[in-house]
C-alpha positions as protocol buffer text, in pm:
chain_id: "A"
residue {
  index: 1
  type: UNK
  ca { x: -1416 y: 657 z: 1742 }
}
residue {
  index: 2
  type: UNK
  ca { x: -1326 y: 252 z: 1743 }
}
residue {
  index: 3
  type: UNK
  ca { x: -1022 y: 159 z: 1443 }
}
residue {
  index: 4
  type: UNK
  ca { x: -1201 y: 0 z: 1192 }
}
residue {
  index: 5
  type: UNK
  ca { x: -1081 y: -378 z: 1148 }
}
residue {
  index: 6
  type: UNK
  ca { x: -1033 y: -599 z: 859 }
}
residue {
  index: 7
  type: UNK
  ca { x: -1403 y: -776 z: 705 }
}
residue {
  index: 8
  type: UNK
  ca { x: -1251 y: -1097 z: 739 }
}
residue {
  index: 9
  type: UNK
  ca { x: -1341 y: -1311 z: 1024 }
}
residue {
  index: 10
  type: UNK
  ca { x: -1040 y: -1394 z: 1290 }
}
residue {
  index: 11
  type: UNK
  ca { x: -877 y: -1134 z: 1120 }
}
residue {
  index: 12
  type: UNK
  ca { x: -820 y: -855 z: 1390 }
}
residue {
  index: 13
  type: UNK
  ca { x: -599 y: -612 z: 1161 }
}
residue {
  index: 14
  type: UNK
  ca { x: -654 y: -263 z: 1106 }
}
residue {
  index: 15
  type: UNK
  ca { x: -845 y: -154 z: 775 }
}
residue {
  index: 16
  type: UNK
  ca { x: -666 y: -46 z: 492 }
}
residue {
  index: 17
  type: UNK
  ca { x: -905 y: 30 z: 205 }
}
residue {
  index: 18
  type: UNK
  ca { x: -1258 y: -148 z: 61 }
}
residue {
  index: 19
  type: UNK
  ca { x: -1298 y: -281 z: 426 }
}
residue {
  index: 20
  type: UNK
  ca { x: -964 y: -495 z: 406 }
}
residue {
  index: 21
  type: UNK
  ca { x: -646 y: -500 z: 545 }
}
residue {
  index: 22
  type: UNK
  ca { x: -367 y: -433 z: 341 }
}
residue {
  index: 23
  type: UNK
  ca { x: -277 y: -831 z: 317 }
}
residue {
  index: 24
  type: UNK
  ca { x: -649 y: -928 z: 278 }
}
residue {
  index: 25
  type: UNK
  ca { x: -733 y: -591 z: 27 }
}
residue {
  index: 26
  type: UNK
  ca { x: -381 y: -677 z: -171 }
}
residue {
  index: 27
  type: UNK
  ca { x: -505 y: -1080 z: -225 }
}
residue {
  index: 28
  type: UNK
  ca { x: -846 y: -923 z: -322 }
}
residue {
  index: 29
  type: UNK
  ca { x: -648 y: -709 z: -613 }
}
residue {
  index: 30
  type: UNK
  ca { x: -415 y: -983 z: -742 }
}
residue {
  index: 31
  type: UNK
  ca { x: -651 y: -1289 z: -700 }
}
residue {
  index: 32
  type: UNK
  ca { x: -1015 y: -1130 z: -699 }
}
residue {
  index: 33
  type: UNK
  ca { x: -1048 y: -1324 z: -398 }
}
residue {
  index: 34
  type: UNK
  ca { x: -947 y: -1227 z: -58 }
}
residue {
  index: 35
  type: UNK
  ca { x: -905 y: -1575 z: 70 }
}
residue {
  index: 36
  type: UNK
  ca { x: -962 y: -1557 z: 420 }
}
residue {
  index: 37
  type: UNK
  ca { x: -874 y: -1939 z: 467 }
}
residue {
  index: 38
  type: UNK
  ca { x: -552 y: -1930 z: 328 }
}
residue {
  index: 39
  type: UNK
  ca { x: -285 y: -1824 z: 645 }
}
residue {
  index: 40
  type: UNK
  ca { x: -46 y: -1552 z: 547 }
}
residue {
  index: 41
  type: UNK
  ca { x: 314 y: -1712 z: 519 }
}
residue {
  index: 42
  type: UNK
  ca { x: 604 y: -1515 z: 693 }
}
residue {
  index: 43
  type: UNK
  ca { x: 941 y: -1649 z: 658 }
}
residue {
  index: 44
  type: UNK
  ca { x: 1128 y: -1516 z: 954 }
}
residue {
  index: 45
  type: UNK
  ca { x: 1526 y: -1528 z: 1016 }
}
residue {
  index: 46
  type: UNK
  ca { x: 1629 y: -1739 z: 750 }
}
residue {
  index: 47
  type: UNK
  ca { x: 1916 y: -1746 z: 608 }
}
residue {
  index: 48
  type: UNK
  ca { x: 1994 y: -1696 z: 158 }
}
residue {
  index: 49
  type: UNK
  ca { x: 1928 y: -2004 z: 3 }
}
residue {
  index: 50
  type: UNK
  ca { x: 2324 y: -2022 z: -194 }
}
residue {
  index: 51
  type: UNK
  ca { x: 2580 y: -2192 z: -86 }
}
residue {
  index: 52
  type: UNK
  ca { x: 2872 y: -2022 z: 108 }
}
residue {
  index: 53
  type: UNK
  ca { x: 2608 y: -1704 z: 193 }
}
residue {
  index: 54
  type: UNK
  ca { x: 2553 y: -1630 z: 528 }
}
residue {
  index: 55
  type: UNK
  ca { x: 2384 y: -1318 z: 489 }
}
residue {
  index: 56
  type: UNK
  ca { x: 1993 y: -1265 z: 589 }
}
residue {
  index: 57
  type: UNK
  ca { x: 1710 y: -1406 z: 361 }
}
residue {
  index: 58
  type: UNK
  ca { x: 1532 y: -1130 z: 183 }
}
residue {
  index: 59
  type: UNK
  ca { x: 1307 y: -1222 z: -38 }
}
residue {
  index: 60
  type: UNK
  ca { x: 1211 y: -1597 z: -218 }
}
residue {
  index: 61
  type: UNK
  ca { x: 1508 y: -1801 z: 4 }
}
residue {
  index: 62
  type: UNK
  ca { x: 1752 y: -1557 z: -136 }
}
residue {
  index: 63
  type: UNK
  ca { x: 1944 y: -1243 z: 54 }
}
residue {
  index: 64
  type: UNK
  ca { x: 1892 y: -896 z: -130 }
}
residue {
  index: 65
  type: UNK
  ca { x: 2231 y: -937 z: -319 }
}
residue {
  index: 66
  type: UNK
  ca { x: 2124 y: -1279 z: -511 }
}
residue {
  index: 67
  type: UNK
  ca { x: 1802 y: -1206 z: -570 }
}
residue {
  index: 68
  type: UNK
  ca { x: 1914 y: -858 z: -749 }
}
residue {
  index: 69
  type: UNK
  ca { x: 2101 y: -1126 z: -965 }
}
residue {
  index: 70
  type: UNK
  ca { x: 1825 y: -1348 z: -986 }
}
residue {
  index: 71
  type: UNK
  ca { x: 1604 y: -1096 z: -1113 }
}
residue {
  index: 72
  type: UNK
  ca { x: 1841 y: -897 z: -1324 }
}
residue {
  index: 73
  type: UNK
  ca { x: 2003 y: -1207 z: -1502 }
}
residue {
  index: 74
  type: UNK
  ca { x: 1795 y: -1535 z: -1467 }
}
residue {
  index: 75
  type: UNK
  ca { x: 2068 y: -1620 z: -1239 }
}
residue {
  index: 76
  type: UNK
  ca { x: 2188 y: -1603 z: -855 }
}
residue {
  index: 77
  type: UNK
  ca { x: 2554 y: -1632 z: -976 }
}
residue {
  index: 78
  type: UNK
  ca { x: 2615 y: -1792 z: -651 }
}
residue {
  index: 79
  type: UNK
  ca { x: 3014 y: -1862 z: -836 }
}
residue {
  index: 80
  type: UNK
  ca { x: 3037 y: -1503 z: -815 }
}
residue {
  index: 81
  type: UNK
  ca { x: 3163 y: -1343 z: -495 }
}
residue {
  index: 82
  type: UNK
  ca { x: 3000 y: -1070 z: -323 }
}
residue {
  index: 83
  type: UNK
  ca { x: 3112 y: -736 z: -298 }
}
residue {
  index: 84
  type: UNK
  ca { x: 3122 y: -605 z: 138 }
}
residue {
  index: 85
  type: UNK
  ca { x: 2990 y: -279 z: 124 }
}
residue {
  index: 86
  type: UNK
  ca { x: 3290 y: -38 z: 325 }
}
residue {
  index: 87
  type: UNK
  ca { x: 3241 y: 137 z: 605 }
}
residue {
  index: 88
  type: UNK
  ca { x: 3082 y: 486 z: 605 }
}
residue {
  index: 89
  type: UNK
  ca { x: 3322 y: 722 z: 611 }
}
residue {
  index: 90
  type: UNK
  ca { x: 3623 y: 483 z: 543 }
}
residue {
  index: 91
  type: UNK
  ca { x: 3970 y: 617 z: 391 }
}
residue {
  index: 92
  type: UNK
  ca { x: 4024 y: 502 z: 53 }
}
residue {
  index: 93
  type: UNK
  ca { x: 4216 y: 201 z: -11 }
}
residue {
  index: 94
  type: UNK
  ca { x: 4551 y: 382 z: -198 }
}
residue {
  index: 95
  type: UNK
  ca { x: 4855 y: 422 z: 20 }
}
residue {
  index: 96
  type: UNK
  ca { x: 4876 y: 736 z: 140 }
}
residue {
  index: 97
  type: UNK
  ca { x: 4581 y: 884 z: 87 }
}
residue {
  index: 98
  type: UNK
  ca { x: 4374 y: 943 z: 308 }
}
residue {
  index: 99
  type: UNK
  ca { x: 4039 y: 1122 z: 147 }
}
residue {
  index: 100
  type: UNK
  ca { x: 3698 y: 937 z: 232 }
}
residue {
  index: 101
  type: UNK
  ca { x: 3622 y: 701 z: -8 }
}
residue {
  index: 102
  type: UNK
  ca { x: 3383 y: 733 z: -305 }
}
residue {
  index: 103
  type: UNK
  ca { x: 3330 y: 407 z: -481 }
}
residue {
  index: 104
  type: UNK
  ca { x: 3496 y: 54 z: -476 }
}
residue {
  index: 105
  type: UNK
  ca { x: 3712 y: 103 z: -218 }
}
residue {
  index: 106
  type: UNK
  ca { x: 3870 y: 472 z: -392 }
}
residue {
  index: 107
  type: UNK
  ca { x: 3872 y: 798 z: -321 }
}
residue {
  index: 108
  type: UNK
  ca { x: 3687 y: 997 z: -613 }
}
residue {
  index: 109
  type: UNK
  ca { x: 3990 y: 1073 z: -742 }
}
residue {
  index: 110
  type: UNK
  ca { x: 4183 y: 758 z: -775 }
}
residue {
  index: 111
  type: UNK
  ca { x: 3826 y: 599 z: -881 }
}
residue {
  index: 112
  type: UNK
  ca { x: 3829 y: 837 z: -1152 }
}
residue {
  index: 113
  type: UNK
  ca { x: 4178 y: 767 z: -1266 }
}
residue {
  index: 114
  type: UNK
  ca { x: 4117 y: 382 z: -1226 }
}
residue {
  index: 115
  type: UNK
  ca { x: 3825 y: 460 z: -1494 }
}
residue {
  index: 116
  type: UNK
  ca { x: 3978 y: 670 z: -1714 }
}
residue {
  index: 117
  type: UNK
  ca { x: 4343 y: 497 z: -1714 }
}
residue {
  index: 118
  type: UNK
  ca { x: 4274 y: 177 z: -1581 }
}
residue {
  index: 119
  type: UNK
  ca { x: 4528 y: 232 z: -1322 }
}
residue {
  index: 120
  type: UNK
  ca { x: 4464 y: 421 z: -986 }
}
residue {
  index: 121
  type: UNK
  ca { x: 4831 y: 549 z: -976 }
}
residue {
  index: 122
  type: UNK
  ca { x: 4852 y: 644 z: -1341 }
}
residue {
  index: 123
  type: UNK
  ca { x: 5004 y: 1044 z: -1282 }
}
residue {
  index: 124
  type: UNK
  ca { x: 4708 y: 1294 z: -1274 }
}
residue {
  index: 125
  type: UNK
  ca { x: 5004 y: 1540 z: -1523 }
}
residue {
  index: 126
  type: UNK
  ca { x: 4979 y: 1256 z: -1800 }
}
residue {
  index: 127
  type: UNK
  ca { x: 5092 y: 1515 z: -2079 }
}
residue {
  index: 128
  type: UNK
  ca { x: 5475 y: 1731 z: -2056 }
}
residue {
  index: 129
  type: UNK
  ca { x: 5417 y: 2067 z: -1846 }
}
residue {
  index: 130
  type: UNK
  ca { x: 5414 y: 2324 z: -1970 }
}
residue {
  index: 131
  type: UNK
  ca { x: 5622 y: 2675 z: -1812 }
}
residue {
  index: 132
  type: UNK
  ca { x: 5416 y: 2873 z: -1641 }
}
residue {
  index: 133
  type: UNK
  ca { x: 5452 y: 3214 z: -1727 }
}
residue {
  index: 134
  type: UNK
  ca { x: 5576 y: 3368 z: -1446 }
}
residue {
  index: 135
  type: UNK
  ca { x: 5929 y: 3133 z: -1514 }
}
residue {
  index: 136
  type: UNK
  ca { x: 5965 y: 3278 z: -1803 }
}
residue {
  index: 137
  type: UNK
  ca { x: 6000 y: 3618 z: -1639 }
}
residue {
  index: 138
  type: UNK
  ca { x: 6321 y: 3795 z: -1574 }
}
């Protein structure tokens, strides 16, 4: 059995649904028109569109980070740096520990303690110990 192809002419893509291909059928849903003149555009190793970013265009000149922004707040915040993602698996960022970490850099402990205290060294024992009662044995 021969793939069926898209019902536009010149276009030699494999159908999709209603005879279309999913570029072609997707026009025809948004535009009631499948335009079969109009080229496709595909923007192709570009770079984001900010100044200072040298990360991989993503999506409307912009790399997946600023566009987030763009879409969340009106606003690329290009003034705002961006945060490197750390390495799978990487030790969190406190001195002497060496646990994977869980968030920001931390362990899930000293992320914790950085949330709840504000500090990631604040003491996990914050309040006086109490005996246990096995020193109060004879």
């Amino acid at each position: 059995m021969p793939k069926k192809v898209c019902l536009v002419s010149g276009c030699n893509r494999n159908y999709k649904a209603k005879g279309y291909c999913i570029s072609h059928y997707d026009r025809l849903r948004k535009y009631g028109d499948a335009m079969p003149d109009k080229p496709f555009q595909r923007k192709q190793g570009g770079m984001c569109s900010v100044a200072g970013c040298s990360r991989k265009h993503n999506a409307k000149g912009y790399c997946a980070t600023h566009y987030e922004r763009l879409q969340r707040h009106g606003d690329a915040m290009a003034d705002k740096p961006l945060q490197m993602r750390r390495a799978k698996g990487a030790a969190c960022s406190v001195a002497g520990c060496n646990r994977k970490h869980a968030a920001k850099g931390y362990c899930y402990i000293h992320y914790r303690r950085l949330k709840k205290h504000g500090d990631v060294m604040a003491h996990k024992l914050l309040w006086p110990v109490r005996p246990s009662h096995r020193a109060m044995m004879p």
